[in-house]
Each structure stands twice: as C-alpha cells, then as structure tokens.
C-alpha positions, 0 to 999 in steps of 0.5 A, spaced: 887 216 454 892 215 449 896 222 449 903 221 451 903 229 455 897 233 454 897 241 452 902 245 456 905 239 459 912 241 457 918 241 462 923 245 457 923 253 459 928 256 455 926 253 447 926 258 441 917 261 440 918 259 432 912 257 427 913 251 423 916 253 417 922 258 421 928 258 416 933 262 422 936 258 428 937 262 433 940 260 440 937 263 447 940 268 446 937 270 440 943 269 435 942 267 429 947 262 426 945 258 421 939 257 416 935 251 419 931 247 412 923 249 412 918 245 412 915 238 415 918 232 416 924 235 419 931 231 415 933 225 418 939 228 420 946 223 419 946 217 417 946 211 421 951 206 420 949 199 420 948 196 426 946 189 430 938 191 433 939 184 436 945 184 440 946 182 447 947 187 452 945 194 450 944 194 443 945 202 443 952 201 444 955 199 436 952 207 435 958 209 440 963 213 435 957 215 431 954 219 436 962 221 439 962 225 433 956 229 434 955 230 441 958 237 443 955 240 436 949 237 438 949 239 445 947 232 447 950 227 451 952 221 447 948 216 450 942 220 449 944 220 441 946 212 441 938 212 445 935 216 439 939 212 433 937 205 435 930 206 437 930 209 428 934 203 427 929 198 431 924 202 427 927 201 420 927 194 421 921 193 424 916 199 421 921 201 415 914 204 412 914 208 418 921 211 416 922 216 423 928 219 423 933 219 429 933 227 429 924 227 431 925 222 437 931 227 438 927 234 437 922 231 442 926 229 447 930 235 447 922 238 448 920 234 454 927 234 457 933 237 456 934 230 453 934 227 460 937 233 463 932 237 465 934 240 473 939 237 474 938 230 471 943 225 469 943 219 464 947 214 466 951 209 461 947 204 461 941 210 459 938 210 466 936 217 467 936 220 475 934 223 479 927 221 475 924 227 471 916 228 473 911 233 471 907 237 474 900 232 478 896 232 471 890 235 476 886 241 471 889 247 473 890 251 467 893 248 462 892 241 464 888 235 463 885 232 468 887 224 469 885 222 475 892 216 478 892 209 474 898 206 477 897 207 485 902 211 484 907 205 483 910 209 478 909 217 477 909 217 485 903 219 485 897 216 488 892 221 486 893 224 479 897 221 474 903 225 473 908 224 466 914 220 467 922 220 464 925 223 459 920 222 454 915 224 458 910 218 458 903 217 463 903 212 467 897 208 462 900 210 455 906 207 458 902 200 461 900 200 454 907 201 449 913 201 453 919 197 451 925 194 455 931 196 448 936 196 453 936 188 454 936 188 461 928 185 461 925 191 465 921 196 461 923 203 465 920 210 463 926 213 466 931 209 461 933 213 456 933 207 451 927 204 453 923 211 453 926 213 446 925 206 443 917 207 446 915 214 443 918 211 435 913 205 436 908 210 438 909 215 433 909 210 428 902 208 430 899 214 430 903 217 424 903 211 420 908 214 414 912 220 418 916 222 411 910 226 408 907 231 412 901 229 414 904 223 417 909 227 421 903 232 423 899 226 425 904 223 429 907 229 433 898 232 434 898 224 438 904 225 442 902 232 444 895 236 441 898 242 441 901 246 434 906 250 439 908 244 441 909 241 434 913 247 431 918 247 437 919 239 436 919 241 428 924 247 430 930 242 433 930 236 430 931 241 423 937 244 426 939 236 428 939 235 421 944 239 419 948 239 425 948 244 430 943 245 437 937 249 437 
C-alpha cells in the first residue's frame, strides 16, 4: 500500500470547492481578495534563506524570523512554517531534481490538518502535535478503503483497521516504510510536525520524480491521495501560499 491517505480521507471541513486552474481566492466566507496565479505546479512561494540542514538540534529552528514574517499572513503557526521550509531545504540538497516548494508540503498539510490544528490540536515548539490527529478507522464505509490493522494498533491505536495518523495524515504501513526523524531527537514520530513534513517531501519525490512540471506534481499529489478534488484543493492553497496570503 503505498497511498499515504485514501479518497475522501480528508479531515479538513471547511476548504474552498475549486477546479484546478481557479484564478480567484476567496476565504470561507466567500470574499474574494486576491488573484491566485493559475495552473500546476503551484509557485514555491518566498524563498528560503540559506540554512545548515546538518545542525544539532531541531535544524528547523534557523527558519525562525523567515517564518515570523509570514505567519499571521499565512495563517500558519511558525513552527509548522520552519517544518515546511527545511523539509524543502532538506529536499534541495538531497533531491534538487525534484525541486518541491515549501508551499505544496504547506498546501497538503493545511488539507489533512489545519496544519496540525485540526479539533483543537496544538503544535508544540519542538513540532510535536497533541492531542494526536487520527482519522477515521480505514474500514470500507463509503468513501474509504478498506486496510485491515498493520501495526497491532501501537501506532494509530487501532487493533482492527489501520487509521491515518499526525498532521500529514500518514497510515501506519506507508509510515513503516518512509518516516524520518528531521528534528534530531532520534525518533521518527508521525505526530511531529517536522518529522511528518520532511516525510511527505521524500515521498513526494519519489512518486513525482520533477515536481516543476505538471505532470510531475499531478503524479506526486494522485500518489499521495488518488483523488482530483483532492489535487485542486491542495493546488488551490498552496497557490495563494505563494503569493502571501490564507486560503
């Protein structure tokens, strides 16, 4: 299995219905505010300053003051930013041919979570997001597949069906097999913030090989959740991410 959700496995309840390609950014409210550019991939938003992938500690931290500066525009907390800008820094060094913009890990997170805010949900300074997000048990009611438990439920707390777990929304098996402590506390959690932001980049990567064409993205995002609705909406926020302002 190597979908990170499955169709309709979204937590988010109040996101913009758009078709990819949408030029108009409208809140819940529905009040228009700004032209979101068209198209796919989504822009890769303000640029990173250059950091130290490699230093001691929670690397994420030299992003501070970066992500101070956008947080209230954005509407996302700044360790969630710092999570987003070093997973895209980690992947620029690691995968530049992949060349993933912070603002596409943002536009899924923001999807999945609420950037690990979803019902009440806090991320802590050090990323770690609780009370921990779960999803719905992964059992074949309609609109979900059908995973049987993979874990003994040591994970997702569920000893019958797999359930997606953190902020990104990972199941137990994909995240057996891709998760990454990026905080440097020698603990790859799905309920870190970093952790799970550097863990869809690396994903991603895989499944889209060159995120900076179309199709590259399209492929990476059908991977990550095979649904079109799903695609528009990730494409929708992380486009009005990368020109400074919530969805």
């Amino acid at each position: 299995m190597d979908l990170v959700t499955t169709p309709n496995r979204r937590l988010l309840g109040c996101v913009a219905v758009v078709v990819v390609g949408a030029a108009v950014l409208a809140g819940c409210a529905g009040e228009p505010r700004i032209a979101v550019p068209p198209g796919i991939p989504p822009g890769p938003g303000a640029p990173l300053p250059p950091i130290d992938v490699d230093a001691p500690g929670r690397s994420a931290d030299q992003l501070a003051d970066w992500a101070a500066d956008r947080s209230d525009e954005l509407g996302i907390s700044v360790t969630a930013l710092e999570a987003y800008g070093y997973a895209a820094a980690v992947m620029d060094r690691s995968r530049p041919d992949c060349g993933i913009g912070w603002t596409t890990i943002a536009g899924i997170a923001g999807v999945e979570s609420r950037h690990g805010t979803y019902r009440g949900a806090h991320v802590a300074p050090d990323g770690r997001v609780s009370p921990p997000i779960r999803g719905v048990p992964l059992d074949g009611a309609p609109g979900l597949a059908v995973i049987p438990d993979t874990d003994g439920g040591t994970m997702d707390g569920d000893p019958v069906h797999d359930r997606a777990m953190g902020p990104l929304q990972f199941i137990p098996e994909t995240w057996k097999r891709w998760g990454v402590d990026a905080n440097g506390d020698g603990v790859a959690d799905p309920d870190n913030i970093d952790d799970a932001a550097l863990t869809a980049a690396r994903y991603l990567c895989a499944r889209g090989g060159d995120l900076t064409g179309a199709e590259g993205w399209r492929q990476a995002l059908m991977a990550y959740n095979q649904s079109v609705e799903y695609l528009g909406e990730v494409r929708y926020r992380a486009a009005a991410y990368s020109v400074g302002v919530r969805p």
